[in-house]
C-alpha positions as CSV (number, residue, x, y, z in Angstrom):
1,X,19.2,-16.8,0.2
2,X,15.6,-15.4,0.0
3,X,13.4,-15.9,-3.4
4,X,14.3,-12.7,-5.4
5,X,10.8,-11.2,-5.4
6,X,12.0,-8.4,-7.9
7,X,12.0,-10.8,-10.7
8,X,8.7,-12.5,-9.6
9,X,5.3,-11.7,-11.9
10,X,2.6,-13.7,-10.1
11,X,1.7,-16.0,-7.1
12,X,2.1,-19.4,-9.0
13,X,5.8,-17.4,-10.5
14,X,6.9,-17.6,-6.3
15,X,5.8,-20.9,-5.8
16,X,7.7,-22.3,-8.5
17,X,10.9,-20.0,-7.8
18,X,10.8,-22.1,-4.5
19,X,10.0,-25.6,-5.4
20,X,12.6,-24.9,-8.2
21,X,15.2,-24.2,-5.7
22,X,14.1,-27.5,-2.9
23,X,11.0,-29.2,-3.8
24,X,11.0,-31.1,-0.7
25,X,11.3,-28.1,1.5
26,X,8.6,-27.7,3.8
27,X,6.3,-25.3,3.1
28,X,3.3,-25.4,5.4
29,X,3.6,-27.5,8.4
30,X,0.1,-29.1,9.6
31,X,-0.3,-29.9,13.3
32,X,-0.1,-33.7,13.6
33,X,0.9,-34.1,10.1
34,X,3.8,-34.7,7.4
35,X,4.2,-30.7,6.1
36,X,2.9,-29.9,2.7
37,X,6.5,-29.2,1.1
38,X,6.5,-26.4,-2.0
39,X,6.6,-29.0,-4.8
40,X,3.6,-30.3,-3.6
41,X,2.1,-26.7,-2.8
42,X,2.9,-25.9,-6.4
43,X,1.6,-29.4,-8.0
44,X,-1.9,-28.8,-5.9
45,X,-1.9,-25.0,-6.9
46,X,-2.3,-26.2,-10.8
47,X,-4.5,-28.9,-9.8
48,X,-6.9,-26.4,-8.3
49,X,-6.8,-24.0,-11.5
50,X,-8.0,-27.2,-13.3
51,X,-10.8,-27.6,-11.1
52,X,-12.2,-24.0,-10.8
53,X,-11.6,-23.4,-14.7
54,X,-14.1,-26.9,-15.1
55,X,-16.5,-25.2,-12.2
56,X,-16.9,-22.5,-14.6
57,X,-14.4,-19.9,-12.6
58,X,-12.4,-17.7,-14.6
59,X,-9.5,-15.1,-14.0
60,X,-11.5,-12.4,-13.5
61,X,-14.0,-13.9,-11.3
62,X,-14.9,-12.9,-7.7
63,X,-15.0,-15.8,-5.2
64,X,-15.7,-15.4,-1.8
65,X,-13.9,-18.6,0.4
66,X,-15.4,-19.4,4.0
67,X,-12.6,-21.7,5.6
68,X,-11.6,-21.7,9.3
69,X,-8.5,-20.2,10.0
70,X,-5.7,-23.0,9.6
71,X,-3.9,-24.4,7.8
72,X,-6.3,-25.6,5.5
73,X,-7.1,-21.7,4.7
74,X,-3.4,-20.8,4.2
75,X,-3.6,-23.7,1.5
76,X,-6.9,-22.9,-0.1
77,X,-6.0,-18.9,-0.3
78,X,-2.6,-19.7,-2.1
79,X,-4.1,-22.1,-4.5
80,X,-7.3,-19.7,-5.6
81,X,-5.5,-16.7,-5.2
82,X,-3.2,-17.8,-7.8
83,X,-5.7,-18.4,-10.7
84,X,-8.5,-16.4,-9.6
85,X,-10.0,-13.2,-7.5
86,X,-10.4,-14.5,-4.1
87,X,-12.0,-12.9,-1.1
88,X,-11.1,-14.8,2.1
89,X,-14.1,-13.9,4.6
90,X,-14.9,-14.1,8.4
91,X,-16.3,-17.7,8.8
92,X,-17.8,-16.5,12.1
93,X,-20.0,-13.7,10.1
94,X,-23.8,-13.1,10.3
95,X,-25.5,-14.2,7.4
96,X,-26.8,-10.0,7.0
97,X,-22.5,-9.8,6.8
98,X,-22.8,-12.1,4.3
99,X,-25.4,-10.8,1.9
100,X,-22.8,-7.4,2.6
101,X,-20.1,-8.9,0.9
102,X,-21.6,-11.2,-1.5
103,X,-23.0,-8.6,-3.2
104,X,-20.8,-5.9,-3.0
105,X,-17.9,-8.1,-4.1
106,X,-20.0,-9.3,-7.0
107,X,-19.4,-13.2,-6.4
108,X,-19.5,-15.5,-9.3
109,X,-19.4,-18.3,-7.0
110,X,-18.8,-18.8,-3.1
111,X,-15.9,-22.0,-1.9
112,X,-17.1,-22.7,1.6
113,X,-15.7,-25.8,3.3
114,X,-18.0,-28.6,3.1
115,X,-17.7,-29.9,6.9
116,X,-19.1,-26.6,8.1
117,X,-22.7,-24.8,8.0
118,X,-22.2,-21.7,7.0
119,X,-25.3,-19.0,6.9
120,X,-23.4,-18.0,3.6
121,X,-24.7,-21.3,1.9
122,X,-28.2,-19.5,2.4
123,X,-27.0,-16.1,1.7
124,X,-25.6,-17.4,-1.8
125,X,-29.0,-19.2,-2.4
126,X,-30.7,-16.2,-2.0
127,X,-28.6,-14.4,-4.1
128,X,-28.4,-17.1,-6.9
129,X,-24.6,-17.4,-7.1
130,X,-23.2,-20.9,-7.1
131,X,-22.0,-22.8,-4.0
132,X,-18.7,-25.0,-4.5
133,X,-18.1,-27.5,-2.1
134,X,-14.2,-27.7,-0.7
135,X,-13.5,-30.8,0.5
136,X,-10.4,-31.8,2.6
137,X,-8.8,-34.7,0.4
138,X,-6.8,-36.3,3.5
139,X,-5.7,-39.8,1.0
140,X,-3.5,-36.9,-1.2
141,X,-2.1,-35.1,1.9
142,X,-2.5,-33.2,4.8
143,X,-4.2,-29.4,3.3
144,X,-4.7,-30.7,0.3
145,X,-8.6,-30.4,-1.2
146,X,-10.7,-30.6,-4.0
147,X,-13.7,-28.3,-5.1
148,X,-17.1,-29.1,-7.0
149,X,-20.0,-27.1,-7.8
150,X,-23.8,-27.8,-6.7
151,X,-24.1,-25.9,-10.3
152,X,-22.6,-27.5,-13.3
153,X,-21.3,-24.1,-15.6
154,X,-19.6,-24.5,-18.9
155,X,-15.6,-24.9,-18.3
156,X,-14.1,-21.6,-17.9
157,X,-10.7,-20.9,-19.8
158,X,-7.7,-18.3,-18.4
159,X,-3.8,-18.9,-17.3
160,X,-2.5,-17.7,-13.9
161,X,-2.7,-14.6,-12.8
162,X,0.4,-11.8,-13.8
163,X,1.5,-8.5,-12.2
164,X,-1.7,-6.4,-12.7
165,X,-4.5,-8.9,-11.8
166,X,-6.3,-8.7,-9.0
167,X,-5.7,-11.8,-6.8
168,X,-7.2,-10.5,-3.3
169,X,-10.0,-8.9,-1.8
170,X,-10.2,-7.6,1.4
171,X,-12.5,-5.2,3.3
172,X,-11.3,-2.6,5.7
173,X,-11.7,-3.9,9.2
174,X,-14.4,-1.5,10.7
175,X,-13.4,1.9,11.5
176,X,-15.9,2.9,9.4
177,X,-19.7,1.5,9.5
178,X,-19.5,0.5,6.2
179,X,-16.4,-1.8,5.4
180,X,-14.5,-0.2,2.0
181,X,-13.5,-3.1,-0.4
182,X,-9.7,-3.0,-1.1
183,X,-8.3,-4.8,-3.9
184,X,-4.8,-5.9,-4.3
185,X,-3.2,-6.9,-7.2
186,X,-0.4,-9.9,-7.2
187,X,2.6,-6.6,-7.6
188,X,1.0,-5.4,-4.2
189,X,1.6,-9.0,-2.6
190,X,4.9,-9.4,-3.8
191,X,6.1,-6.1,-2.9
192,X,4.4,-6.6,0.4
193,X,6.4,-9.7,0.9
194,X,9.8,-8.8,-0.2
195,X,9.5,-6.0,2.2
196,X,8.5,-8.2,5.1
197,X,11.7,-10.7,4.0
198,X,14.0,-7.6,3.9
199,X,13.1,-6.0,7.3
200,X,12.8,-9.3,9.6
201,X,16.0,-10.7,7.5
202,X,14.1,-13.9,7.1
203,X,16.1,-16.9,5.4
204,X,14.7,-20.7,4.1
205,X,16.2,-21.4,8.4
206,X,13.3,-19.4,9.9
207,X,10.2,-21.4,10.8
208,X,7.2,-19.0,11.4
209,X,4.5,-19.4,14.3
210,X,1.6,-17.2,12.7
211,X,-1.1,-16.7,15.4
212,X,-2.6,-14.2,13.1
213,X,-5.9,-15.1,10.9
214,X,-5.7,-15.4,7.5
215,X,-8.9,-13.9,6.2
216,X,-6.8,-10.3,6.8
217,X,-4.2,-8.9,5.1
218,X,-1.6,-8.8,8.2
219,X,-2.3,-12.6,8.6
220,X,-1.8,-13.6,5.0
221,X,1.5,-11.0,4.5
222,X,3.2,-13.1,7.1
223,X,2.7,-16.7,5.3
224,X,3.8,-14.7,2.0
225,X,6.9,-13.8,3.4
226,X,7.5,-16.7,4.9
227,X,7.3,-18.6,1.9
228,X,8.8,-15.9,-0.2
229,X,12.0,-16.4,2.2
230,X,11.7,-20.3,1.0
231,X,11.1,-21.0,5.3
232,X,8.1,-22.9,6.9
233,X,4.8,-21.3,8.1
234,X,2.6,-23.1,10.6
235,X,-1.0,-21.8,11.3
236,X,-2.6,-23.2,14.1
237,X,-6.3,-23.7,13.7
238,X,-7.1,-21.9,17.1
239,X,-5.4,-19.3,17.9
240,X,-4.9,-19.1,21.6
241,X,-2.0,-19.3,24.4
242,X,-2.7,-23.2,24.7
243,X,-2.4,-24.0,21.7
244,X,0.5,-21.2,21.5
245,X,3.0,-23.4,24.1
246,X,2.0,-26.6,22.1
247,X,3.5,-25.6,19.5
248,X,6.3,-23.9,20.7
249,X,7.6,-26.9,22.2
250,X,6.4,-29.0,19.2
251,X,7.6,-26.8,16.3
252,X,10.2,-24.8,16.9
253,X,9.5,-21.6,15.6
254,X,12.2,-18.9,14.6
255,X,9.8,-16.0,15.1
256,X,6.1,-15.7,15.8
257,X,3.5,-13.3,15.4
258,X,0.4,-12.1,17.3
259,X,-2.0,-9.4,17.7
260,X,-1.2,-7.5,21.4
261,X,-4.3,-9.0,23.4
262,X,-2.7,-12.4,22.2
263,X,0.9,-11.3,23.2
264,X,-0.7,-10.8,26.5
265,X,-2.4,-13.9,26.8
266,X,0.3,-15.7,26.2
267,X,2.7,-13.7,28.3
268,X,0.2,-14.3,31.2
269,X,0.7,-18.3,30.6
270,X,4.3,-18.3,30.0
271,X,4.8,-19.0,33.9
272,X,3.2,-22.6,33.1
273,X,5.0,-23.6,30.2
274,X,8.7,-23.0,31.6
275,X,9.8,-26.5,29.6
276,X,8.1,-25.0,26.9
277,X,10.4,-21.7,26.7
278,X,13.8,-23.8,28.2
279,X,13.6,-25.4,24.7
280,X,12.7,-22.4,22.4
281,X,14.9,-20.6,20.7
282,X,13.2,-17.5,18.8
283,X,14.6,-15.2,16.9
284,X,12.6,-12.4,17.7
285,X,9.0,-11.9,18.2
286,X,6.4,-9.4,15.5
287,X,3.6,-7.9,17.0
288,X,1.1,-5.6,15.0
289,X,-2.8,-4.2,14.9
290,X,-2.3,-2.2,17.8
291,X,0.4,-1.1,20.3
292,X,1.7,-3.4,23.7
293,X,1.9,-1.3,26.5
294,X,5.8,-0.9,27.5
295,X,6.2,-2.4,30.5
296,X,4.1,-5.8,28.6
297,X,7.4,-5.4,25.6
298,X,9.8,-5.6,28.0
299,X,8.3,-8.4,30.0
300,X,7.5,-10.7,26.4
301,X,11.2,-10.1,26.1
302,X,12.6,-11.1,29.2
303,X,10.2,-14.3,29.4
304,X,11.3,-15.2,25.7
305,X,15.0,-14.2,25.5
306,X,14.0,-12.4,22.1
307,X,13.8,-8.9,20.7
308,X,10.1,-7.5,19.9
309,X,9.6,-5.9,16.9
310,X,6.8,-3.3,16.9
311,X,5.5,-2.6,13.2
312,X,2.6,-0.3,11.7
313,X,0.5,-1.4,8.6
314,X,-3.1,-1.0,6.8
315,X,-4.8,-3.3,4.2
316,X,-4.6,-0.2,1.7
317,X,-0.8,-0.6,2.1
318,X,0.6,-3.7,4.0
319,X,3.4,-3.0,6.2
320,X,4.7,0.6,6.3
321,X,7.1,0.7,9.0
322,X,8.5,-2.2,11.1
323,X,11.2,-1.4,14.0
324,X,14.8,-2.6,13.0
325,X,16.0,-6.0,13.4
326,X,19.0,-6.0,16.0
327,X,21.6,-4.8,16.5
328,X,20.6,-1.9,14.5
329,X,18.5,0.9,17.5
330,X,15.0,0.8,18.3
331,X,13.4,3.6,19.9
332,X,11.1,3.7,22.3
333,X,7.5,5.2,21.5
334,X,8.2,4.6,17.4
335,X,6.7,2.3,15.7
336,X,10.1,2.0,13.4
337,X,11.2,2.9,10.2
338,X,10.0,2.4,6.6
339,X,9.7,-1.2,5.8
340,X,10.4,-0.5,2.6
341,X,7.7,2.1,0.5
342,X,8.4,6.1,1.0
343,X,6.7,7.5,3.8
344,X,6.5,10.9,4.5
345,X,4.7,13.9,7.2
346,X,2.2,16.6,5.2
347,X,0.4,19.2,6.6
348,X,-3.1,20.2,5.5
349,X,-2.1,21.8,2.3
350,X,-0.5,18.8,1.1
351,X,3.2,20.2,1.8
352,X,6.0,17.9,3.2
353,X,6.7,19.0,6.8
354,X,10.5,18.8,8.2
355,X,11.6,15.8,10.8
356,X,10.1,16.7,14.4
357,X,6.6,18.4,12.7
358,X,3.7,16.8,13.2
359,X,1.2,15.9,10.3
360,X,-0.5,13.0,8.3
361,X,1.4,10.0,7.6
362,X,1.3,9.6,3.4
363,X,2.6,6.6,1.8
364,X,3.8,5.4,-1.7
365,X,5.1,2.3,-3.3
366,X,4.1,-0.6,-5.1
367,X,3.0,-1.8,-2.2
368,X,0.1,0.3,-2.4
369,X,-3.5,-0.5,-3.6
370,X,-5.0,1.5,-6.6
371,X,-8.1,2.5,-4.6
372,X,-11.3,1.5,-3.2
373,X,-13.8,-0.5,-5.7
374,X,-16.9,1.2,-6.7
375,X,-16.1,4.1,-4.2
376,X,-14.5,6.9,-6.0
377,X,-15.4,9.6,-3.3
378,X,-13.7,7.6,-0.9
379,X,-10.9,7.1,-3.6
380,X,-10.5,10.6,-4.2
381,X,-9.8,11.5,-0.5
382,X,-7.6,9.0,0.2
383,X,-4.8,9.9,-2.1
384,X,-2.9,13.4,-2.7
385,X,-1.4,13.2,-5.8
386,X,0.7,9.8,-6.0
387,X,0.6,9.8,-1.7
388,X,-1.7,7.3,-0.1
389,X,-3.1,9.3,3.1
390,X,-2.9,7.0,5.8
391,X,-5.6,9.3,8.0
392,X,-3.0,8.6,11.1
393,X,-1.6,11.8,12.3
394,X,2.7,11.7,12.9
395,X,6.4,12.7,13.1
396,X,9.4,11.5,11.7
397,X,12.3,12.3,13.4
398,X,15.7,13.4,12.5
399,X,16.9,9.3,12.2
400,X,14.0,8.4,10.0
401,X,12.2,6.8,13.2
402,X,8.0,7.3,13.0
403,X,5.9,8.5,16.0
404,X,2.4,8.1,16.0
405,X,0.1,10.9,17.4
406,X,-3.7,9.8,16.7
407,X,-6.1,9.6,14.0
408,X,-7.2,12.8,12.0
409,X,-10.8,11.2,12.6
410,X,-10.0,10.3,16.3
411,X,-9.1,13.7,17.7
412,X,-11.7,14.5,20.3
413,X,-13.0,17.8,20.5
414,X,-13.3,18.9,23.9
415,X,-14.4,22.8,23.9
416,X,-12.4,23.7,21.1
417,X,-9.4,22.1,22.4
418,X,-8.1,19.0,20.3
419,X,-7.2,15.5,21.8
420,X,-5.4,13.0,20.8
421,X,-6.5,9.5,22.2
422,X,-3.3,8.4,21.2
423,X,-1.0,10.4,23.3
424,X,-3.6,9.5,26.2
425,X,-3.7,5.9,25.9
426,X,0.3,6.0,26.2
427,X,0.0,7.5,29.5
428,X,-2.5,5.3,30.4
429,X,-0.4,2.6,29.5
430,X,2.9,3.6,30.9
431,X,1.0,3.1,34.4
432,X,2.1,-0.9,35.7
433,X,-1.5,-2.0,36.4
434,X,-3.0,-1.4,32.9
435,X,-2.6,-3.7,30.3
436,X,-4.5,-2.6,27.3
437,X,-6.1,1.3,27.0
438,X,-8.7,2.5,24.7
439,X,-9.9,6.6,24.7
440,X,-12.6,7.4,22.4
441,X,-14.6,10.8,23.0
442,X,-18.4,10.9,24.6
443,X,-20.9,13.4,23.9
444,X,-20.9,16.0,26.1
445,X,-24.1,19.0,26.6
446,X,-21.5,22.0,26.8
447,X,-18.4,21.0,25.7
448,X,-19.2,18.9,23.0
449,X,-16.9,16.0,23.5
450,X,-15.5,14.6,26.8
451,X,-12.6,12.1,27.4
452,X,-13.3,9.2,28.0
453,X,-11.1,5.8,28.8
454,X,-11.9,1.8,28.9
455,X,-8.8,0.1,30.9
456,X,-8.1,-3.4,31.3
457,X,-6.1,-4.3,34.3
458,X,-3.4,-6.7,35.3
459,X,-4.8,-9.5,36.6
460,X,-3.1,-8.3,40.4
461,X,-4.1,-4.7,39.5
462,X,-4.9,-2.7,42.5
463,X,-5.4,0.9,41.0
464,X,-8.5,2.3,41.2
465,X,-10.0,4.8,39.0
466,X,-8.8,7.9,40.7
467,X,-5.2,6.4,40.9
468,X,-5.1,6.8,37.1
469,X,-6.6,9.8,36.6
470,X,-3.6,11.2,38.6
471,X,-1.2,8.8,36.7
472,X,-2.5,10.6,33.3
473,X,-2.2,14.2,35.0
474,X,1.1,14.1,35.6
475,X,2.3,13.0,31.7
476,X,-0.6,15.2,29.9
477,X,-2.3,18.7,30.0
478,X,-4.9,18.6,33.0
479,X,-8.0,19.3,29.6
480,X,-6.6,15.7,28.0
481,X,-7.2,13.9,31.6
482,X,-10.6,11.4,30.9
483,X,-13.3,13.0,33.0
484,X,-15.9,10.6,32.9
485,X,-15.6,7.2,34.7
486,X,-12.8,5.1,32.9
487,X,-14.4,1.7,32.3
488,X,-12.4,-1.3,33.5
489,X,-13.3,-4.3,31.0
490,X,-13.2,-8.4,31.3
491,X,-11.4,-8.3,27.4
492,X,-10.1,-5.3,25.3
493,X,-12.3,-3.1,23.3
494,X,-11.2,-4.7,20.2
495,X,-12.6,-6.0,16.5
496,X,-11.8,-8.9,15.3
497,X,-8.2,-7.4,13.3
498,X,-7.4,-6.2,17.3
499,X,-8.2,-2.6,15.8
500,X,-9.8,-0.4,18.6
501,X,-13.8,-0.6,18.1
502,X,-14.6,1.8,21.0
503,X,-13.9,4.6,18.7
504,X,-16.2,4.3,15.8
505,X,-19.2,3.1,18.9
506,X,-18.7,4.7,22.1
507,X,-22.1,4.2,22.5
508,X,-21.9,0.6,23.0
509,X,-18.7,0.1,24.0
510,X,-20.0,-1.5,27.4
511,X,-22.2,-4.1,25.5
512,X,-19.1,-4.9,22.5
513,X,-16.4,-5.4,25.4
514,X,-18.5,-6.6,28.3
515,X,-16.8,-3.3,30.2
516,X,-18.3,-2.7,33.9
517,X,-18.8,1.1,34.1
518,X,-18.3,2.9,37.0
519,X,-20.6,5.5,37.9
520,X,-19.4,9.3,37.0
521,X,-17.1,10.9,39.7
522,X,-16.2,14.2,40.2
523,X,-12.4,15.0,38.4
């Protein structure tokens, strides 16, 4: 039976809750090495406390941690998280990123793994805030590390963290040009993670393939669940189809997850790995960050044998709805049903609006964050009353099923008439040559705003341009059709998270996604 999260009061509480039940369970399984089980994840977890509290790092303190995505990272999040504020960052950032998020997070100290140089060694330096070497200790075990300081400080003193400390900080993922710092506290990770055990009905059996980086929140939420469920959680260090079938064949995963340009990836190298999937046996398969296109679902769960389970999610809020785990229905188009916090329709006025009306998306729980740091206009907006607004626009339908229907922010303006790039990317996608879709308005001198699409094609795509512009006229009004030439890219529009950039930068969408544009035709 799962760890009972309800009765859990901190990070270091779960851990122990798990070794307490099998300490020899694995925890985190390390390519080419014996897995860490939780009774060593635990032991190394006060071990670390030790070491940051003689570094001069107390409870309260902000530390930023630059670690590759790995294994190593899921190890060095758990154990700092659990005695300390950390802030897991992009290791692949610019050092300008760096002085960002240094000094908006307030470090007291930056953990940055000593085999790599990092441009946020010189950031910090600049900025006079400590560096603190972590170096992999491979004589005590596979993930296991120690950490030292370049800057002796007196020992700092504090216990593990409890319900209402902050443990994490993340920072939106770029929808807006200037990231908003979200804090989560250890209630919002454990209510996160029993939601996730409830709705995939994970179990101490399932072993988890997480192709998902750890220095976001959907990453991290699936090692949490994974070991709030008491199973094993392998994160590979690259995250790519390659190294995908290796360990498929190698680990035997339950369930994976991956962001959709990964599902396709993968999907498009299945056809050379056929030992590979002969010998798997998944459960089902959790995509998130963006939408597949339908005909790329179905085709994942033919290759794989294994039901796809859609789910929607932000940092402010974790998971918020996740389609059902068989045999119970899931409908086409939704991306499922409430994962476990309240989620509701309202119109501009703030009033709840009936199943079938469209509206924003709000959201409650304790699996919601308490608002952006040092940002209290932004806080302000972003909650009615006790509701979260999610700034995605919606239905729910009779069933309890949600439908997405664009971004408040998104909706392009075209002469007065609204858009939703959302409802035009689905007919996009519902054509069989296109793979991914991305609509985003461009300025136009009389109507304001014109549609305009970036495609990326199968790779034995033969439709041209033209072909879908008559695809999309026969599933939309003729004013939501994309006008201007739809761009066919090499890679999806994407940010890092796999959220669309195109949106927020139009204007350089052909430089950010190396997309070939067509010249303008006439509609």
């Amino acid at each position: 039976m799962p760890v009972r999260l309800d009765q859990t009061r901190s990070l270091r509480d779960l851990l122990e809750a798990s070794a307490g039940k099998d300490p020899e369970a694995p925890a985190i399984a390390v390519p080419g090495c014996v897995p860490v089980t939780y009774g060593r994840l635990l032991r190394h977890t006060d071990n670390v406390q030790d070491l940051l509290r003689r570094s001069g790092i107390g409870l309260q303190d902000r530390v930023a941690l630059v670690v590759p995505t790995g294994p190593d990272l899921a190890m060095a999040i758990l154990s700092i998280a659990a005695s300390t504020v950390c802030a897991p960052l992009h290791p692949e950032s610019r050092e300008d990123e760096f002085d960002f998020y240094l000094t908006d997070l307030k470090a007291s100290a930056l953990i940055v793994d000593s085999r790599i140089d990092s441009p946020a060694r010189r950031s910090a330096g600049r900025h006079g805030i400590p560096v603190v070497e972590l170096t992999p200790d491979r004589n005590a075990g596979a993930c296991l590390f120690t950490v030292a300081s370049d800057r002796p400080r007196p020992s700092a003193s504090g216990e593990f963290g409890v319900v209402q400390d902050t443990t994490l900080a993340f920072y939106t993922s770029g929808t807006t040009r200037r990231p908003k710092k979200v804090l989560l506290t250890h209630a919002n990770l454990w209510s996160r993670a029993q939601q996730r055990v409830a709705a995939l009905k994970l179990t101490e059996r399932d072993r988890c393939l997480n192709m998902m980086p750890l220095y976001h929140d959907s990453g991290l939420q699936m090692v949490l669940a994974t070991l709030a469920s008491g199973g094993t959680v392998l994160c590979p260090p690259h995250l790519d189809a390659e190294v995908f079938f290796t360990w498929l064949d190698e680990f035997h995963p339950t369930w994976y997850s991956a962001v959709p340009t990964l599902q396709q990836a993968i999907l498009s190298s299945a056809m050379h790995h056929g030992d590979a999937l002969d010998r798997c046996a998944l459960r089902f398969i959790r995509t998130g960050t963006g939408s597949l296109a339908p005909r790329i679902l179905a085709e994942i769960e033919r290759v794989f044998g294994a039901p796809v389970i859609q789910t929607y999610g932000m940092t402010e809020a974790g998971t918020v709805c996740s389609n059902p785990m068989p045999p119970r229905l899931r409908k086409a188009g939704s991306v499922g049903v409430p994962a476990g916090p309240d989620v509701a329709v309202i119109d501009d006025k703030g009033a709840h609006l009936s199943a079938g009306e469209i509206g924003e998306i709000v959201v409650r729980g304790p699996n919601v964050f308490r608002g952006y740091e040092d940002d209290p206009a932004a806080t302000a907006a972003a909650f009615y009353d006790e509701w979260f607004r999610t700034g995605d626009l919606g239905k729910l339908d009779a069933d309890g099923y949600l439908f997405l229907k664009g971004r408040l922010t998104d909706l392009i303006n075209r002469g007065g008439q609204k858009v939703s790039p959302l409802e035009v990317e689905g007919a996009l996608l519902s054509h069989p040559d296109v793979a991914e879709a991305v609509v985003f308005p461009k300025p136009h001198t009389t109507l304001g705003e014109e549609v305009a699409a970036a495609v990326v094609l199968g790779d034995k795509a033969r439709a041209t341009e033209q072909d879908l512009r008559r695809w999309v006229s026969t599933r939309v009004a003729d004013f939501k059709v994309p006008r201007v030439a739809l761009s066919r890219c090499e890679r999806s529009p994407r940010n890092r998270p796999g959220k669309c950039a195109a949106r927020s930068w139009p204007s350089t969408l052909h430089r950010r996604s190396r997309c070939h544009i067509a010249p303008p035709r006439r509609p």
